[in-house]
C-alpha positions in Angstrom: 10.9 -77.3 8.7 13.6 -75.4 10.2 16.5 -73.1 9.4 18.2 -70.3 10.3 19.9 -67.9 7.1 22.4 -65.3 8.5 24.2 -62.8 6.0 21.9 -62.4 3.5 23.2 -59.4 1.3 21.4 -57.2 -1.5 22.5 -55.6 -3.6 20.4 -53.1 -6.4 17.0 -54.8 -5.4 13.9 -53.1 -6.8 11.1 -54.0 -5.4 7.0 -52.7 -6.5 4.4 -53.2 -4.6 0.5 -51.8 -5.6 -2.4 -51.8 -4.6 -5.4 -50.7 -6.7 -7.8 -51.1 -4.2 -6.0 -48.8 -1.7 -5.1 -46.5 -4.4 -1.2 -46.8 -3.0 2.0 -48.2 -5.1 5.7 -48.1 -3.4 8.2 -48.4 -5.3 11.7 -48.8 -3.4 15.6 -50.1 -3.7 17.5 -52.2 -1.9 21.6 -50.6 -2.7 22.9 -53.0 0.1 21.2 -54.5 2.8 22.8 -57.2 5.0 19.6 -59.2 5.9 18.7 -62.8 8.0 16.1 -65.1 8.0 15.6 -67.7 10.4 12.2 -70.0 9.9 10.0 -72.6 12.9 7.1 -72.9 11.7 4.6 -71.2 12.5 7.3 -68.2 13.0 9.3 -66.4 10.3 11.5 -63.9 11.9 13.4 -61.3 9.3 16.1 -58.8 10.1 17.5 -56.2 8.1 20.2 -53.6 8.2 21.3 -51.4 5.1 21.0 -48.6 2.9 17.5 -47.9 1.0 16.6 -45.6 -1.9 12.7 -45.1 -1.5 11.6 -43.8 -5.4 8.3 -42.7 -3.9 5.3 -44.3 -1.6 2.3 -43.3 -3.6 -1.0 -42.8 -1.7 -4.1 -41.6 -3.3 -2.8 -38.1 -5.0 0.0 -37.6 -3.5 3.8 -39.1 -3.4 5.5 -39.0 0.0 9.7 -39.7 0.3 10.0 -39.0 -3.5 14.0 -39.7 -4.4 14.8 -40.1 -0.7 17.7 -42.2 0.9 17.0 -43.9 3.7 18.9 -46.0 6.3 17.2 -49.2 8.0 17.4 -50.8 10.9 14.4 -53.4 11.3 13.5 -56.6 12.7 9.8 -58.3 12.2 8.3 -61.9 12.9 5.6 -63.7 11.0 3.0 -65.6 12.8 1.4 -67.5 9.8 -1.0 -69.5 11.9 -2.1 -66.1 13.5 -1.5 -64.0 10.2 0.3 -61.2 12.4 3.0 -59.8 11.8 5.1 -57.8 14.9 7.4 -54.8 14.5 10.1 -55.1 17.2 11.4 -51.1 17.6 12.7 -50.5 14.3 14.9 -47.2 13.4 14.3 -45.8 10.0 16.7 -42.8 9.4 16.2 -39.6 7.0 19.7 -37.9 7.4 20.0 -37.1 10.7 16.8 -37.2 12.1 15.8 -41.1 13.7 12.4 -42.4 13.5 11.4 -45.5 15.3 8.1 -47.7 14.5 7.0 -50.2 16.4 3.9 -52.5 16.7 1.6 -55.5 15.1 0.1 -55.5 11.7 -3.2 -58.4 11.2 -3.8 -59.8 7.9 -5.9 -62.4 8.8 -8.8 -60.3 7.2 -8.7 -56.6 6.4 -5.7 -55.4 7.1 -5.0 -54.2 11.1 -2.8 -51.7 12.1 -1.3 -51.2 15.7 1.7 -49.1 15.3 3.4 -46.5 16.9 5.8 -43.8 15.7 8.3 -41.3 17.8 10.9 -38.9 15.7 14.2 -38.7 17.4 17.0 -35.3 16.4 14.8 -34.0 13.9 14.2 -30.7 12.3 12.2 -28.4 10.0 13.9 -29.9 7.0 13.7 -33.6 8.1 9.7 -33.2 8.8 9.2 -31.2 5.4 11.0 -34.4 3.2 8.1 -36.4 5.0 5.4 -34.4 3.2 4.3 -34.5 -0.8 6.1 -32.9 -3.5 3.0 -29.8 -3.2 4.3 -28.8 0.0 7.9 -29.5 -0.2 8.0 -26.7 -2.8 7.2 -23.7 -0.6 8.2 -25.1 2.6 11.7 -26.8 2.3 13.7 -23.6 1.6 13.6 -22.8 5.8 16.3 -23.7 8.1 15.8 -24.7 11.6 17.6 -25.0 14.8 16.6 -26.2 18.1 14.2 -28.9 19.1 11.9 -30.3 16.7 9.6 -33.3 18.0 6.5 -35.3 17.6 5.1 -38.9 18.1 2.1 -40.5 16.9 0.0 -44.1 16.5 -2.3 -45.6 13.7 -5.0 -47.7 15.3 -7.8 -50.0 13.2 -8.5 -51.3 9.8 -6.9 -50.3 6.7 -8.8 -51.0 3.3 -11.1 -50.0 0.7 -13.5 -48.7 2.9 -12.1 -48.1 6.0 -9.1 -45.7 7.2 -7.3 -46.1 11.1 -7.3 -43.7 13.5 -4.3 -41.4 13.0 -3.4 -39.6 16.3 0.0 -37.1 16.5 1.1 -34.8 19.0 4.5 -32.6 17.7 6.1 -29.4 18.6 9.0 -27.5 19.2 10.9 -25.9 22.1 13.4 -23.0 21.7 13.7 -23.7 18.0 14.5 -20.9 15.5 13.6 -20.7 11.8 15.6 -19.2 8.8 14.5 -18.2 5.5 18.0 -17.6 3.3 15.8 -15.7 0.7 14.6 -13.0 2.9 17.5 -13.7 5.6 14.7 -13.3 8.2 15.4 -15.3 10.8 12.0 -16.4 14.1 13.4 -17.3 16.9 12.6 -18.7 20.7 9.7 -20.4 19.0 7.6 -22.6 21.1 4.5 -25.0 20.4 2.6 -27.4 21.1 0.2 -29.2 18.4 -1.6 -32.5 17.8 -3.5 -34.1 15.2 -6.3 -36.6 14.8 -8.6 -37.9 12.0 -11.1 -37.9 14.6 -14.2 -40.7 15.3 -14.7 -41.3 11.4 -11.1 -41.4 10.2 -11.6 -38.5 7.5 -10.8 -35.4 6.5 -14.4 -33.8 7.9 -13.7 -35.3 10.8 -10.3 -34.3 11.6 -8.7 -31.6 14.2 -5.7 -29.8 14.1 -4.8 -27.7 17.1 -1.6 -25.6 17.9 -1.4 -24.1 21.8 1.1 -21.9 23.6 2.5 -20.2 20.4 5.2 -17.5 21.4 8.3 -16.7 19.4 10.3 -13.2 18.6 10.8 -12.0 15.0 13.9 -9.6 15.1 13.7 -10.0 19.1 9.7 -8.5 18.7 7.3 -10.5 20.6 4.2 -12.7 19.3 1.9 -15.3 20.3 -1.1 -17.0 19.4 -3.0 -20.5 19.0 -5.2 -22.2 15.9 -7.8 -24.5 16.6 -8.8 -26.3 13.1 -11.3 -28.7 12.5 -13.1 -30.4 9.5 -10.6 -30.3 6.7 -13.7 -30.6 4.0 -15.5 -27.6 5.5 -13.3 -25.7 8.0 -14.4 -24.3 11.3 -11.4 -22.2 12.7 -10.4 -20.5 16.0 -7.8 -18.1 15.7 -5.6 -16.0 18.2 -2.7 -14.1 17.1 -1.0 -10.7 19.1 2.7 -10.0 17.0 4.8 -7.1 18.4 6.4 -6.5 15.1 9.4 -4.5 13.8 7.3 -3.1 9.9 10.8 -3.1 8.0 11.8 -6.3 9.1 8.2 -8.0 8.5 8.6 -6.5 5.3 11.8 -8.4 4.5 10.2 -11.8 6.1 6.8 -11.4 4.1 7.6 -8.9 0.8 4.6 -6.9 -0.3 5.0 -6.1 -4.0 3.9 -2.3 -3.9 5.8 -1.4 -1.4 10.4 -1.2 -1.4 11.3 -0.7 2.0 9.6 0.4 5.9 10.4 1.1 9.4 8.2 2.1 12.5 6.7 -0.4 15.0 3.3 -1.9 14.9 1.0 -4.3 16.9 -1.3 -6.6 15.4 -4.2 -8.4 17.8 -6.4 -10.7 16.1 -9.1 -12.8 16.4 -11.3 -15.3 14.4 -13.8 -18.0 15.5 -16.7 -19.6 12.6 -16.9 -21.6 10.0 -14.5 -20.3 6.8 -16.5 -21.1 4.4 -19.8 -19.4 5.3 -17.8 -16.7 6.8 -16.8 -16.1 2.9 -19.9 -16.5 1.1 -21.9 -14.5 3.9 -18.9 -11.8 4.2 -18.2 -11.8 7.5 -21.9 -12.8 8.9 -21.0 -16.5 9.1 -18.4 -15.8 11.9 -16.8 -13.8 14.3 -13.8 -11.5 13.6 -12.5 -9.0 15.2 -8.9 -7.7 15.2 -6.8 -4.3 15.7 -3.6 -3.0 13.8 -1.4 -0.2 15.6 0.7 1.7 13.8 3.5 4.0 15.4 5.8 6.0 13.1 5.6 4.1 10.1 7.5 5.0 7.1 6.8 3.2 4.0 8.5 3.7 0.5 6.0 3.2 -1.8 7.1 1.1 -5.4 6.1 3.8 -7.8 5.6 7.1 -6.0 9.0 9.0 -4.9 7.5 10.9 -1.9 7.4 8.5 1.1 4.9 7.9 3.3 6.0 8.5 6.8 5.2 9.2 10.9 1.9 7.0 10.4 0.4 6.4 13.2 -3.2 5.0 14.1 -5.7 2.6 14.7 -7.1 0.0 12.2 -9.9 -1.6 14.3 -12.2 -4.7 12.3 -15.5 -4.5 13.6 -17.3 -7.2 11.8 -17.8 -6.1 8.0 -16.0 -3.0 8.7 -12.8 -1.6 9.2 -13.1 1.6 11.4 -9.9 4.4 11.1 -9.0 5.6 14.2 -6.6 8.9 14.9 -4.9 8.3 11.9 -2.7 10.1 10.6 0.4 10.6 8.1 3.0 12.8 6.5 3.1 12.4 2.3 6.3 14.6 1.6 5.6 17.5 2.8 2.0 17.0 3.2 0.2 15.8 6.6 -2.8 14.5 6.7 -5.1 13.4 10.0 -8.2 10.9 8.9 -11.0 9.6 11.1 -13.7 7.2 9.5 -14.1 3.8 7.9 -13.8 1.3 5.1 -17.5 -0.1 5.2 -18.2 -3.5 3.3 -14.4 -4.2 3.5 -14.8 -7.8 3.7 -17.1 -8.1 1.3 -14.7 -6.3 -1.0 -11.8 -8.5 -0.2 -13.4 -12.0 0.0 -15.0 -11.4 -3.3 -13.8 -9.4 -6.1 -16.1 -6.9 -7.7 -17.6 -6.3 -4.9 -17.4 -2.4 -3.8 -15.7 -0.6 -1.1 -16.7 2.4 1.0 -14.3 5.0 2.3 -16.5 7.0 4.4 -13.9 9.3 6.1 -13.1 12.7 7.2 -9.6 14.0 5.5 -7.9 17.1 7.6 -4.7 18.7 6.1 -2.4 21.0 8.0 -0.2 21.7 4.9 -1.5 20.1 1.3 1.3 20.2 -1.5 -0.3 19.7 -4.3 2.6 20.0 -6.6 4.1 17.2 -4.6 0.6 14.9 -5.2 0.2 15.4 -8.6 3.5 14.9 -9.4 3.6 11.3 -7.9 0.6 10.4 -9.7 2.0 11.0 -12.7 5.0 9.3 -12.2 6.1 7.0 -15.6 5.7 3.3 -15.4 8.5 1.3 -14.5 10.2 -0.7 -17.1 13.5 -1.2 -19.5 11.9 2.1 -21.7 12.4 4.0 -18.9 15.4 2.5 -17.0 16.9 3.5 -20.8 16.2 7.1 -20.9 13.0 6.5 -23.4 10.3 9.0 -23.1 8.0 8.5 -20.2 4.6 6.8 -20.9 2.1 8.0 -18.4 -0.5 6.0 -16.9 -4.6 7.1 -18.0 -6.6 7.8 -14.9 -8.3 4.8 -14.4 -11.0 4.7 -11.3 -11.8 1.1 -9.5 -15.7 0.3 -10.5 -15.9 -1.1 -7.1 -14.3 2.4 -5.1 -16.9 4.5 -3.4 -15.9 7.6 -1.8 -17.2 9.7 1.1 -14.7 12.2 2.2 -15.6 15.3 4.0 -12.2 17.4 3.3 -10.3 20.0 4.6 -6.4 22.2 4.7 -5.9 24.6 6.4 -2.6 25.6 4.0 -3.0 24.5 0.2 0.1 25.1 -2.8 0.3 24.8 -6.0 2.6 26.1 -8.2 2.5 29.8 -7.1 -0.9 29.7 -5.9 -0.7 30.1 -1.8 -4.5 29.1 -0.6 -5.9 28.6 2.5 -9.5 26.5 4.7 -10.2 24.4 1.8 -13.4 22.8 2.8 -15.9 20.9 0.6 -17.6 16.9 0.3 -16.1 14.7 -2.7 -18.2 11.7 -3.5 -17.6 9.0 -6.2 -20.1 6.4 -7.0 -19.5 3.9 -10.1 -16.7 5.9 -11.6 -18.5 9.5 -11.5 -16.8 12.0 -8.7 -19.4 14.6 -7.4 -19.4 17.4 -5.3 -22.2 19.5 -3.8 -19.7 22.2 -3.0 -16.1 22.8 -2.1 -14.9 26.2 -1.6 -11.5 27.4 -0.6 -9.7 31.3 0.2 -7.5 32.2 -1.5 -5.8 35.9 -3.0 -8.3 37.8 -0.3 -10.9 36.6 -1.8 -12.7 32.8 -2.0 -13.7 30.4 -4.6 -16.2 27.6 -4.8 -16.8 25.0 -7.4 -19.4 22.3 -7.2 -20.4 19.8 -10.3 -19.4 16.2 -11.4 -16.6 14.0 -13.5 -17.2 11.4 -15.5 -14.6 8.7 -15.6 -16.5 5.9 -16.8 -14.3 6.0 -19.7 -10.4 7.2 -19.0 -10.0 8.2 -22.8 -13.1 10.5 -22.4 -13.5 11.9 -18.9 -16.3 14.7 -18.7 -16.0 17.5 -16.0 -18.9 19.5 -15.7 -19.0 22.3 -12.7 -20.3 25.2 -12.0 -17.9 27.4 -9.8 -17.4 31.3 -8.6 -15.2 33.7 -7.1 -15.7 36.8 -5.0 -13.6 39.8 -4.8 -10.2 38.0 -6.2 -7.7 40.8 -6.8 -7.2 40.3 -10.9 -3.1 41.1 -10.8 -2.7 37.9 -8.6 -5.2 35.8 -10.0 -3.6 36.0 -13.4 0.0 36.1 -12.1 -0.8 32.9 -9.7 -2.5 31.1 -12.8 0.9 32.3 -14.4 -1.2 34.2 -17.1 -3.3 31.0 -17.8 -0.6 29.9 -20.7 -1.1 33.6 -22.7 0.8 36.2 -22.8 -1.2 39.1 -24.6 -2.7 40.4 -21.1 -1.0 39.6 -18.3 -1.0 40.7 -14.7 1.1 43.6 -15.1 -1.7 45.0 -17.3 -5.0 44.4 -14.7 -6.2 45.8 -11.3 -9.3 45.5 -10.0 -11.1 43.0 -8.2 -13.0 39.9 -9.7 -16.1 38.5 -8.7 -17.5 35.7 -11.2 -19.7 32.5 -11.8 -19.1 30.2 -14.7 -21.2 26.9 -15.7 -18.4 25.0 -18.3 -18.2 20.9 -19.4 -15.1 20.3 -20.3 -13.2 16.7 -21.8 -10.2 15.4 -21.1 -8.2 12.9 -22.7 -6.2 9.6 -21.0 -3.6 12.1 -19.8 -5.7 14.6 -18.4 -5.3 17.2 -21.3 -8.4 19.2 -22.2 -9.8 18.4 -25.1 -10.4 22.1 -25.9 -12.4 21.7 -29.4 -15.5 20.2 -27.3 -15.2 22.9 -24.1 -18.0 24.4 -23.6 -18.3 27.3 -20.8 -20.5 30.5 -19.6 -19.0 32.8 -17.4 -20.6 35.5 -15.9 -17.6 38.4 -14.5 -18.3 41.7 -12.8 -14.7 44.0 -12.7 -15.0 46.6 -9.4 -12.5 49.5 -9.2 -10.9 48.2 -12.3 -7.6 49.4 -13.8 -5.6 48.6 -17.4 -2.1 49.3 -17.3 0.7 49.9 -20.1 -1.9 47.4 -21.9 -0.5 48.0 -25.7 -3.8 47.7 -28.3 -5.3 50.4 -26.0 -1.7 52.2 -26.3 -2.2 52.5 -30.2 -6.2 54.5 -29.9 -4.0 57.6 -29.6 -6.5 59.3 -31.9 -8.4 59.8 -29.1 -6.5 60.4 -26.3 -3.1 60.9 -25.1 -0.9 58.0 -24.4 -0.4 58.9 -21.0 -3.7 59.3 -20.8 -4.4 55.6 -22.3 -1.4 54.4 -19.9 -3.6 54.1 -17.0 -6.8 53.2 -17.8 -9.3 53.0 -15.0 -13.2 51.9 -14.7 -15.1 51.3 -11.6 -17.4 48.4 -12.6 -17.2 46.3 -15.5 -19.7 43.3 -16.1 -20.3 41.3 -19.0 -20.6 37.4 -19.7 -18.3 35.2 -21.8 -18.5 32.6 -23.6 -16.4 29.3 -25.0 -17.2 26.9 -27.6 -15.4 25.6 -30.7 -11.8 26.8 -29.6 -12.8 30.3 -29.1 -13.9 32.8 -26.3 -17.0 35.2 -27.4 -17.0 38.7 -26.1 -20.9 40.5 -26.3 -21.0 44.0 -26.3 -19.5 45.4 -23.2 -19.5 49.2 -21.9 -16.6 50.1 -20.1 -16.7 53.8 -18.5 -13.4 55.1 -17.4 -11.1 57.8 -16.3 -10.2 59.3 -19.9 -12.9 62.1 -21.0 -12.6 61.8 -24.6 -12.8 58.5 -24.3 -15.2 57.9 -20.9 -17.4 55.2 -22.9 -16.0 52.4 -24.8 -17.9 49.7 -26.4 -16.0 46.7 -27.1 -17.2 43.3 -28.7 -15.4 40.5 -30.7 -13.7 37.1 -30.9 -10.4 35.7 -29.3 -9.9 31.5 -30.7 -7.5 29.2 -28.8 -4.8 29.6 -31.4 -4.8 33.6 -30.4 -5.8 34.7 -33.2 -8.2 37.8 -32.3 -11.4 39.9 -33.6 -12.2 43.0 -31.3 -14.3 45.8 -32.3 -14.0 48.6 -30.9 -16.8 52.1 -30.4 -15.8 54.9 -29.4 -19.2 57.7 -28.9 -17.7 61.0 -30.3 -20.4 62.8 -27.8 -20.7 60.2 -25.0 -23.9 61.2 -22.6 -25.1 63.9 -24.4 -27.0 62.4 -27.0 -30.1 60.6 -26.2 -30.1 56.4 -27.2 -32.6 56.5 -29.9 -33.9 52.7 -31.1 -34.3 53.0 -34.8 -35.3 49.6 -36.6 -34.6 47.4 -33.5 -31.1 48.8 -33.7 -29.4 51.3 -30.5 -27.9 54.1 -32.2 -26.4 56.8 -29.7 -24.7 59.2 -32.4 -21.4 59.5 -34.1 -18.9 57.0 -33.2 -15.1 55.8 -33.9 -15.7 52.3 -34.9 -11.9 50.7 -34.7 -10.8 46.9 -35.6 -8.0 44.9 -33.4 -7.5 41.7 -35.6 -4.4 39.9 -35.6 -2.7 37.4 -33.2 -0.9 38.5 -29.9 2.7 38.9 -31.3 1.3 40.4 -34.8 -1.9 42.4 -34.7 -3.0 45.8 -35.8 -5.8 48.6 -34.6 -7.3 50.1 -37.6 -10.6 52.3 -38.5 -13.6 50.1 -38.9 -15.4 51.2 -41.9 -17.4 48.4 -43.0 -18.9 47.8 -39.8 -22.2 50.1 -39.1 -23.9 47.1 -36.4 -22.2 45.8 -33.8 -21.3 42.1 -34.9 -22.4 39.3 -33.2 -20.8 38.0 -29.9 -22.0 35.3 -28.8 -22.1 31.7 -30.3 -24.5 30.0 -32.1 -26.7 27.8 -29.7 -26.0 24.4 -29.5 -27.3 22.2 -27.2 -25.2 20.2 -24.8 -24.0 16.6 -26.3 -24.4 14.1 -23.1 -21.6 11.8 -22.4 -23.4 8.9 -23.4 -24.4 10.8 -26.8 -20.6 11.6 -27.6 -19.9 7.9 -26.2 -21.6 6.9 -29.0 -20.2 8.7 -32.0 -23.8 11.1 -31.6 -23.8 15.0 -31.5 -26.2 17.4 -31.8 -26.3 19.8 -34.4 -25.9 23.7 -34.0 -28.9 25.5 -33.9 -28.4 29.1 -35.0 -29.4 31.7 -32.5 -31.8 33.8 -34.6 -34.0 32.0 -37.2 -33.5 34.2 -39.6 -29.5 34.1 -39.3 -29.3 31.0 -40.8 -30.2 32.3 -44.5 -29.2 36.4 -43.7 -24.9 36.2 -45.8 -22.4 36.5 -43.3 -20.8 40.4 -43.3 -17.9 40.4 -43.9 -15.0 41.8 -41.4 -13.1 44.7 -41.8 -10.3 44.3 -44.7 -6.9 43.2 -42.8 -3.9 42.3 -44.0 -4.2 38.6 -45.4 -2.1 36.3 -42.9 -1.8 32.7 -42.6 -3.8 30.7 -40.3 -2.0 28.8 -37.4 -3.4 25.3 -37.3 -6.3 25.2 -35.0 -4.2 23.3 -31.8 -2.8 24.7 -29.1 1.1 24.9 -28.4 2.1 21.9 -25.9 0.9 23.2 -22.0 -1.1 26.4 -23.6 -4.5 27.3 -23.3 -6.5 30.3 -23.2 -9.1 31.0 -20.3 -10.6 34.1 -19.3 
């Protein structure tokens, strides 16, 4: 039988074919295709020419062409006695870009493919419609120009249990790329690339490979080449060297914390091992090795308002490390210079939770403090804010997995009006507890030192405990730098002399870094030298001993006597203070001064200081006639009256109570106060000298106050 059909037309054909072996279903319509058919047995040859809608070509997972319009330019012949069909050069067009396929398929058995395939004017978006939905998404918003190319050929048998060999070779010469959401545009991009499923026709055996990469981002060199094989378990080669412009690599590839950047930087990289192992083994399962140049970098950071700018350095990765070279930065109006390493870095960022070491020494020209802590307490972002709400201020929260290291020192420090200078010390952190074995710093003419530990295991309830000293600080600026630490009943108009002191304190704080001043607990030990008291006012009003102008200028030449703070309020032991005035060359003072200012001094005042023997009767010192004199009050409403109820010195000091641990207080658990003397828990209190009855302020300090001495 013979005959030859010409001008065969169809029109909204749908046609399904599946098959559940393959795991493939294609689903496609014919809108109008002029098609012939001419039949001599054994022969059957078909042409077609028309307009196609392809719904979607299902294989395994994934759908390829999904909603696509195609145009179709074919002609095939049927050998039925040989059961092989041939594919004369057929066109199948996607828009603009051509593809032609050509070649035999065998169906005499398993199916037999011998095809080749060459695209013809196409481009990034006419590749991208080839590939699944999955990958459309992130890859069809770019825009390309220039020339886009590739060819390819499917050899072998195509069935249940057997794939062909896929082989494709593709690249691009003097093409550019555009992305219209960050308006970044890669240009004078060149490649060369194949593919191949390799001797088993799977994805462990297949080999991707890109050569001769070289492009210009914002007219900044790079190049580079990837050699990937074994899609199951990946063994990579990487080589990549970028001559980058930081701003505009910020606008191609956004990083969320930071706004905006300038400055050059060079990136070298390189990468050869087996990904997998190379993440479960942190770097030991491969080679890596890289190196990131930075020249005069500015970044402006999402949430601080000081920028970060003129960074320069080296970031070298040696292996599991990454190794700071001649780094070194400007933070507003602070520099820093830092030399070390971030050890177990890969480790850290190939699995999460694990920790990271900054092992580095910090050097600081000029440190602004003021600025820092200012930008760390910036508000949170958000409509609140944006509205003029009140700020809400982020709890200090430390990374279980940051370990610190860093030896520190500035040679200039400020803060506030303190002016300090050759800070040096070591700061360590190790799960969530900062420790220091000592920093020390100069400052007033004299120097400072503090050593000791915080606990920020838990940001609501952060425990500081130190131990820290001072030699020879002039007192008038210590208290006028510290602005009077938040009081204002002795200031530093009142006090010369120099300080030399050692404290031991644990102190709280809460999420915002506000003492928690009912649980501060401190010892301080203070020696006064060549000490003077000026125009102070409660020594103004013991005119029944001395002039006024005598009492105006008040001076001693040692003073020493320990403090101490519990409960909201600063105990003062007996104290001798020998001064200038000779009817009043020995004064004994002892008493109580809470948090909420409200004070208890007594006052002694020998009527023959020196000349009478101390004679111990019952225990007791008693070294003759005295003025015993009361200050009680608060600082804007207090009064200096004649002590007549008092014939011991009261007691100074607070009742001993052992230290509550973190984990104690953690726990809702703390200790009770052990009184001092046995016998002072059943001996009555004595009473205080009668005052004038006045209402107590609530036991909380004002907003920003506090009282230190």
């Amino acid at each position: 039988m013979i005959f030859d059909l010409e001008k065969i037309s169809l029109q909204q054909v749908s046609i399904v074919y599946q098959d559940e072996g393959l795991h493939q279903r294609y689903r496609l319509q014919a809108h109008d295709v002029q098609a012939a058919l001419a039949v001599a047995e054994p022969l059957i040859r078909i042409a077609a020419t028309g307009t196609t809608r392809v719904a979607a070509i299902e294989l395994g997972p994934d759908a390829y062409l999904r909603d696509k319009e195609l145009t179709l330019h074919t002609q095939l012949t049927v050998d039925r006695k040989t059961r092989l069909v041939t594919l004369a050069p057929s066109v199948l067009g996607i828009g603009p870009a051509a593809y032609q396929v050509a070649g035999t398929i065998g169906y005499a058995g398993a199916t037999q493919l011998n095809l080749t395939v060459q695209g013809k004017n196409t481009n990034a978006q006419s590749v991208v419609a080839l590939l699944p939905a999955r990958l459309v998404r992130r890859l069809g918003v770019y825009r390309s120009q220039g020339e886009l190319y590739f060819n390819g050929a499917v050899h072998g048998e195509l069935s249940a249990r057997a794939n062909p060999h896929l082989t494709l070779a593709f690249g691009c010469r003097n093409a550019s790329f555009f992305h219209p959401g960050y308006k970044q545009r890669v240009e004078q991009v060149f490649l060369t690339g194949t593919f191949s499923n390799g001797a088993r026709r799977n994805a462990r055996t297949s080999v991707l490979s890109l050569q001769d990469i070289r492009g210009k981002l914002q007219g900044r060199p790079f190049s580079g080449a990837l050699h990937y094989a074994n899609f199951t378990d990946p063994n990579m080669r990487l080589r990549l060297l970028a001559d980058v412009d930081v701003g505009q690599a910020l606008r191609f590839f956004p990083v969320a914390a930071v706004r905006a950047g300038s400055g050059q930087a060079t990136l070298q990289l390189q990468f050869k091992g087996n990904l997998r192992a190379f993440k479960a083994q942190s770097g030991r399962g491969g080679e890596a090795a890289g190196q990131l140049q930075l020249r005069n970098v500015s970044l402006q950071l999402r949430d601080y308002p000081q920028p970060v700018s003129r960074l320069t350095g080296q970031l070298q990765l040696r292996g599991n490390t990454v190794a700071l070279v001649g780094c070194s930065a400007m933070w507003g109006q602070s520099d820093f210079q830092v030399n070390g390493a971030l050890r177990n870095f890969l480790e850290w960022a190939l699995h999460p939770g694990q920790a990271l070491l900054v092992d580095a020494a910090v050097a600081s020209r000029q440190l602004n403090l003021n600025e820092l802590l200012a930008a760390s307490s910036q508000p949170t972002a958000g409509p609140r804010a944006a509205a003029g709400a009140s700020a809400e201020y982020a709890a200090l929260v430390v990374p279980v997995s940051l370990a610190l290291n860093i030896r520190a020192s500035a040679q200039n420090v400020v803060f506030r009006r303190l002016r300090a200078q050759n800070l040096r010390g070591v700061v360590r952190l190790q799960n969530q507890v900062f420790s220091s074995p000592g920093l020390s710093i100069e400052a007033l003419g004299g120097r400072a030192s503090v050593r000791g530990t915080v606990d920020a295991r838990r940001p609501s309830l952060i425990k500081a405990s130190t131990v820290a000293a001072c030699s020879r600080m002039p007192l008038d600026k210590l208290f006028y730098v510290f602005e009077d630490f938040g009081q204002q009943f002795i200031t530093h108009q009142h006090l010369r002399g120099l300080l030399t002191a050692s404290g031991e304190s644990d102190v709280y704080f809460n999420q915002r870094l506000e003492p928690i001043t009912d649980r501060l607990e401190a010892e301080i030990k203070a020696t006064v030298y060549n000490g003077e008291l000026l125009n102070f006012e409660p020594v103004q009003k013991l005119s029944m001993v001395a002039s006024r102008e005598q009492l105006r200028h008040l001076r001693f030449a040692e003073l020493t006597n320990n403090f101490y703070i519990q409960s909201r309020t600063v105990y003062l032991p007996e104290m001798e203070i020998r001064s200038n005035v000779r009817t009043a060359s020995l004064i004994r003072v002892t008493g109580t001064h809470t948090f909420d200012q409200q004070m208890d001094y007594h006052v002694s005042i020998p009527v023959l200081p020196g000349l009478l023997r101390r004679v111990s009767i019952g225990g007791e010192t008693n070294t003759g006639p005295a003025i015993l004199l009361a200050v009680q009050g608060d600082e804007d409403n207090f009064r200096v009256s004649f002590d007549r109820r008092r014939t011991t010195p009261p007691a100074a000091r607070p009742p001993v109570k052992p230290r509550t641990t973190l984990e104690e207080l953690l726990a809702g658990r703390e200790r009770p106060t052990t009184p001092a003397d046995p016998a002072a828990s059943t001996a009555p209190a004595e009473r205080p000298a009668a005052v004038k009855p006045r209402e107590k302020k609530p036991v909380a300090p004002a907003p920003g106050e506090y009282f230190d001495f």
